[in-house]
N, C-alpha and C positions, 0 to 999 in steps of 0.2 A: 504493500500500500504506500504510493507517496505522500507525498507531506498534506497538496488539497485535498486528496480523498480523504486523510485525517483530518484535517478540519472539519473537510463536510460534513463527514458524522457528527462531528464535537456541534457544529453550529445547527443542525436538525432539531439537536436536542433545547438547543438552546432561542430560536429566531422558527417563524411560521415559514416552513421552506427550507430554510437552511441559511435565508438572506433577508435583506431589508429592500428589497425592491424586485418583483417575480421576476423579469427576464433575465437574470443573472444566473439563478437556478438551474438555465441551460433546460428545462423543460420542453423547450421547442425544438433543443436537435437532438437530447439525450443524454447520457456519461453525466462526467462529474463537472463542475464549473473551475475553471484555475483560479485559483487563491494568489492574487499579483501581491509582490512583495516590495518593490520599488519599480519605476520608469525612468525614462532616459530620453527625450529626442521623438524617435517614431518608433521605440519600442518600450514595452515589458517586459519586466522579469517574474516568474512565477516565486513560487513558495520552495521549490527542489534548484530554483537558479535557471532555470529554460527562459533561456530569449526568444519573444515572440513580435513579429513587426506589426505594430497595432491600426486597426482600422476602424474601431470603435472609438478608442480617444474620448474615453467619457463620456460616451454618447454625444460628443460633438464640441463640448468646450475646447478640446487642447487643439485649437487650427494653429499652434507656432508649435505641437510637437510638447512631450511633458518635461518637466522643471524647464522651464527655459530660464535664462540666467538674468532676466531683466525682471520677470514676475516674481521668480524665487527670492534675488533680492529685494523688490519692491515688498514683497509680503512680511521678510526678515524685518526690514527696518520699522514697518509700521506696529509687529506686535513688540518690537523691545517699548513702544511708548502705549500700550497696552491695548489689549484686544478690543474691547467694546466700552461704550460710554454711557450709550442711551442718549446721547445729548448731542448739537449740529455739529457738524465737521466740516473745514472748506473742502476736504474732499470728494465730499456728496458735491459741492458745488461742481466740483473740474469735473469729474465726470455727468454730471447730469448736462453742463455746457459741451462738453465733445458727445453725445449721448445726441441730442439736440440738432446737433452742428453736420453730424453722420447719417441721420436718417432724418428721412425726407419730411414724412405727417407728422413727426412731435417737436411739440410748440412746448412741453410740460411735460415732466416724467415724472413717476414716483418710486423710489427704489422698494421693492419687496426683497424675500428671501429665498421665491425658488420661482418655477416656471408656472405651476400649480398658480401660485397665490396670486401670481399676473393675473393670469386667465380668468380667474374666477375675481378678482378684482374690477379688471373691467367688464366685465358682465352684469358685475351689480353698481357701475357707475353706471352704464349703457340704460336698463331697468330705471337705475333713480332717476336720471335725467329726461328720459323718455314718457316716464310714465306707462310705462306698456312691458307686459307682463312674458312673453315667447322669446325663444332663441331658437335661430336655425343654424347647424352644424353639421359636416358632411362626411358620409359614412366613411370610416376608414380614419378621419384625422383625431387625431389626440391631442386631446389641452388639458391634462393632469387629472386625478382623479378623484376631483370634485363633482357633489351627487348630481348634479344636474347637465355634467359633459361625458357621464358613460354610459352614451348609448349609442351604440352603432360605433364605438371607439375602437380605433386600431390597437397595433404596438402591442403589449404585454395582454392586453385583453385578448386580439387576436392568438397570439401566441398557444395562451393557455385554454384557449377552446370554451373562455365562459358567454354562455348564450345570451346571459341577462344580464343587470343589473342588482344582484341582492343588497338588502341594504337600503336601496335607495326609492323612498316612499313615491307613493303612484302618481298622488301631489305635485311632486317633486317634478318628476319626469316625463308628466303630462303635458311641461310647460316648455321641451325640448321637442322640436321640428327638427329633421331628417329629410336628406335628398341625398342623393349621390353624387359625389366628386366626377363634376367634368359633362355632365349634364344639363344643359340647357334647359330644354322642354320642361324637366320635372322641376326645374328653381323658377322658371317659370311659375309652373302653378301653384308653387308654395306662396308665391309672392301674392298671385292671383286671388288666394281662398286667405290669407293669414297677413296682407304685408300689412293692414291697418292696428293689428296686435301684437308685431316682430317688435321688439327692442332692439334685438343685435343681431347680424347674422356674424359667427366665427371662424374661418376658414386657416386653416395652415396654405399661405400662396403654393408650397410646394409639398407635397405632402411625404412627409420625413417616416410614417408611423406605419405604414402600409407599405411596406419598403418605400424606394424612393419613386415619385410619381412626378410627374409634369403637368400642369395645366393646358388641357388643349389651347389654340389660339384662338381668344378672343371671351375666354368663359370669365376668368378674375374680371373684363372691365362689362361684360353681361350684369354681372354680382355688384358692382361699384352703379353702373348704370339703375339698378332697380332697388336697391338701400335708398340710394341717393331722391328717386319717385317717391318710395313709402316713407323714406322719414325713417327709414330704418339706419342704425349707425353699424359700419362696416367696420369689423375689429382683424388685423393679420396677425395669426397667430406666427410669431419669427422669431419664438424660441430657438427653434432649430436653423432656418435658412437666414436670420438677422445675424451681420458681419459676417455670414458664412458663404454666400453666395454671391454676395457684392459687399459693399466695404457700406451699403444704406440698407444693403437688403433687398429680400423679392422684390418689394416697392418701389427701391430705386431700380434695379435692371427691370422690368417689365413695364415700368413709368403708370404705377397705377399707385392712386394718395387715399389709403385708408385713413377714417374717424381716428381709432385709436389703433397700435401695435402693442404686442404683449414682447418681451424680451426674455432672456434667461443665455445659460449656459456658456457663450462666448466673453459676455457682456461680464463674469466677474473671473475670467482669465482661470477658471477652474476650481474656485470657490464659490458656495451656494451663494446664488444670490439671482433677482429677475427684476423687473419693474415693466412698468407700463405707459402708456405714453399717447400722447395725440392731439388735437386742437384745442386751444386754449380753452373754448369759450365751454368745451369738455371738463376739462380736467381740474375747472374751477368749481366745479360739485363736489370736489375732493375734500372730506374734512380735512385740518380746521377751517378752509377756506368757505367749504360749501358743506349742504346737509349730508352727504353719502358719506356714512364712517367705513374708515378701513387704516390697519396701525399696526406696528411692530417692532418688538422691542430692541430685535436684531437687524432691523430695515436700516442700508446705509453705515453698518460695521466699518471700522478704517481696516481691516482685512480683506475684506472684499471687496471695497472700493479701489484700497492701493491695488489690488490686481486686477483689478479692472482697467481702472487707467492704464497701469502698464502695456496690458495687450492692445488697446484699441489703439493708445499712441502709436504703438507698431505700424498695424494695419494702417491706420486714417494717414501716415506718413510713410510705409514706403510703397515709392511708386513700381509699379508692375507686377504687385506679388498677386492681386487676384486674376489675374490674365495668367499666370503663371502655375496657381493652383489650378485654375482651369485646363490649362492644357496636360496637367498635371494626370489630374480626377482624369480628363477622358483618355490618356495613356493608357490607363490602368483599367479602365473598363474597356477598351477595347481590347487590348491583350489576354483580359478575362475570356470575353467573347470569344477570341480567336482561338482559345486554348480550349473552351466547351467548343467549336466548331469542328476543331480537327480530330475531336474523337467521337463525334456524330451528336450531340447535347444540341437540342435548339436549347437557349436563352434568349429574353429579351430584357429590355431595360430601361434605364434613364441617368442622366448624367448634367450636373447644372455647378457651376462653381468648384466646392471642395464637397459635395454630397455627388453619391450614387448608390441605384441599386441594381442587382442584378436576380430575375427569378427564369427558375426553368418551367419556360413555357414555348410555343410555338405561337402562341396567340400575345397580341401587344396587349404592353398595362394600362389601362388609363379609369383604374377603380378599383375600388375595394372588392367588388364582385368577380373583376380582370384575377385580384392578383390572389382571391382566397381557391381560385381556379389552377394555378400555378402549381408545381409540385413542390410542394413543401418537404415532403420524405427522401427526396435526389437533395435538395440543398442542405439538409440535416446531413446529409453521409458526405456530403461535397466540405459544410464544416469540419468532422472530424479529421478527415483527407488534411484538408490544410493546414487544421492545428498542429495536427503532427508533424507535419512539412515547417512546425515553425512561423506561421499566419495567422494571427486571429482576429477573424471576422466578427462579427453581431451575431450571438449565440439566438438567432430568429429569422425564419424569411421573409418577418416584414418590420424589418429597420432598415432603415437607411446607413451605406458606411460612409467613413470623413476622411478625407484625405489631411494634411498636414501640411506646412513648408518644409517640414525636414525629411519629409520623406523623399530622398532623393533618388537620382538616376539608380544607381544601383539598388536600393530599397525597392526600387520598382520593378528591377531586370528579376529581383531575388522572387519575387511575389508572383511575377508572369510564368518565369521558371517553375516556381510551384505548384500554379495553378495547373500548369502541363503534364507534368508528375499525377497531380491527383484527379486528373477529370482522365488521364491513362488506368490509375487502379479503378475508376469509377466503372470504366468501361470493360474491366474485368469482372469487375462483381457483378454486372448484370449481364456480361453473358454467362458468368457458373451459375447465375439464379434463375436464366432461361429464362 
């Protein structure tokens, strides 16, 4: 038994799962989860010492690669003057000004502590200001797992095969509208039958949770067009694709200006932290400003503020690095591809910035429906294949992976190389299983 299997055990006994978040559990490809012991760069180290080239990356915070030497120091210097205060910091200021300055629609941001407390944040600004009681959210995307966003939610929901919502009162979840990503027609007639009771509609622009999806052309400003009619306010969820796909976000590369955006993951350089964000004359419903309360004790921490600034200074100043992960990410998903082609695997996929995903199918993704169609059971053995090889992917078929700046030329030759190796055993085991 090595060392994660021994944890695993130890932490079963001890944690619902074995973990504090289900897709880590590895439930969706199988085996045991690696117990990481330290990071480096564009990789992990496990708990036995096995170096692994990562494409998970936190699920998306580390785009400059883990400890990077400007955050690590930025985060040093801010706890010797001590962790938390409860009280204002100029550092909320600088980053709420480069926060501002970076993405396009906020005029006003509010720093929370995760991506969850975003989402559900501005949902109950949305609601206060609006006066109007519905939300419409699109099957497949995920905004944390608040009662009122898990239904029809991708990501660890899909994963784990749960059909409903337990838990979450019928009240509750009566007041959550559903269509399907990348459909027209039917947000049409959501709008049709519901836009005079919609408060919010919430959309991830790129959808991260269902592996990685794209937006057909022309649907996000479809969505912007008919909020904009009902008086509905249009919230982007860019937890995941904010600073990660452009240096503003979906928003700014598709040139479309959502009400409010929800933030997270990139935004505190790899400490918890989210916030929210959008037009003024929004975000002044904000207590103490305005009636809608929402507060926290750790909101704006100089911990995850300093690392916050740290990484966006990066990003917001040097010039060519998202052109660069870009050609980066589609390197890498094309040599994926080319390596499922040459041993007969259709795949298809999507690829935008430093996000991609890759599912085996013959048929293109453009839905939760596309991609719950996909073989899930070939990418579960396709993980195993790789981890071994030294690779580790999103222990899921429907996450999205992140590319890095450090993940360089060679990082990538090592990974395509891999891929080759295991989409060849792959193609072993299914002709001994006939």
């Amino acid at each position: 038994m090595n060392r994660s299997e021994s944890l695993f055990a130890r932490a079963q006994e001890l944690m619902p799962g074995g973990v504090n978040s289900p897709v880590r559990a590895f439930r969706g490809v199988g085996g045991t989860p690696v117990f990481v012991e330290r990071a480096a760069g564009p990789h992990i180290f496990d708990a036995d010492g096995k170096r692994y080239i990562d494409y998970v990356l936190s699920w998306g915070p580390m785009i400059l690669g883990h400890a990077h030497p400007a955050i690590v120091e930025a985060v040093t210097r801010a706890a010797q003057d001590g962790t938390s205060f409860g009280c204002p910091t100029a550092k909320e200021n600088e980053l709420a000004e480069l926060v501002i300055e970076m993405v396009p629609s906020i005029e006003m941001v509010r720093m929370v502590n995760s991506g969850t407390e975003a989402t559900l944040s501005a949902i109950r600004l949305a609601r206060g200001a609006t006066g109007r009681p519905k939300l419409l959210k699109f099957e497949g995307c995920y905004h944390g797992h608040g009662d009122s966003l898990l239904v029809a939610a991708g990501s660890g929901v899909a994963t784990l095969g749960i059909p409903g919502t337990p838990g979450v009162l019928p009240e509750v979840a009566q007041n959550t509208l559903t269509a399907p990503f990348n459909d027209v027609a039917a947000l049409e007639r959501v709008f049709e039958v519901h836009g005079a009771d919609l408060a919010a509609a919430i959309i991830e622009p790129v959808a991260g949770n269902m592996g990685c999806v794209m937006p057909r052309a022309g649907y996000l400003e479809r969505l912007r067009e008919l909020c904009t009619k009902h008086g509905a306010v249009l919230i982007f969820d860019e937890v995941m694709t904010g600073f990660r796909v452009a240096a503003g976000g979906a928003q700014a590369r598709f040139g479309i200006t959502p009400d409010l955006t929800t933030l997270g993951k990139v935004i505190g350089g790899g400490l918890p932290v989210g916030a929210y964000g959008g037009r003024r004359d929004l975000m002044e419903h904000i207590a103490p400003a305005g009636p809608v309360y929402q507060a926290g004790t750790l909101s704006g921490n100089p911990l995850a503020m300093s690392a916050g600034l740290a990484a966006l200074r990066i990003l917001h100043g040097t010039d060519g690095l998202y052109e660069d992960l870009d050609a980066r990410t589609r390197r890498l998903f094309d040599g994926l591809r080319s390596a499922a082609s040459s041993e007969g695997f259709a795949t298809t996929g999507h690829h935008i910035g430093a996000m991609f995903g890759i599912f085996f199918a013959e048929h293109e993704v453009w839905s939760y429906d596309d991609a719950k169609r996909a073989d899930a059971a070939m990418f579960g053995r396709f993980f195993h294949e790789m981890l071994q090889r030294g690779v580790y992917l999103a222990p899921s078929a429907f996450e999205a992976g992140f590319m890095s700046t450090m993940h360089s030329d060679e990082v990538l030759e090592s990974t395509i190389t891999a891929a080759r190796s295991a989409f060849g055993a792959l193609r072993q085991f299914v002709a001994e299983s006939g």
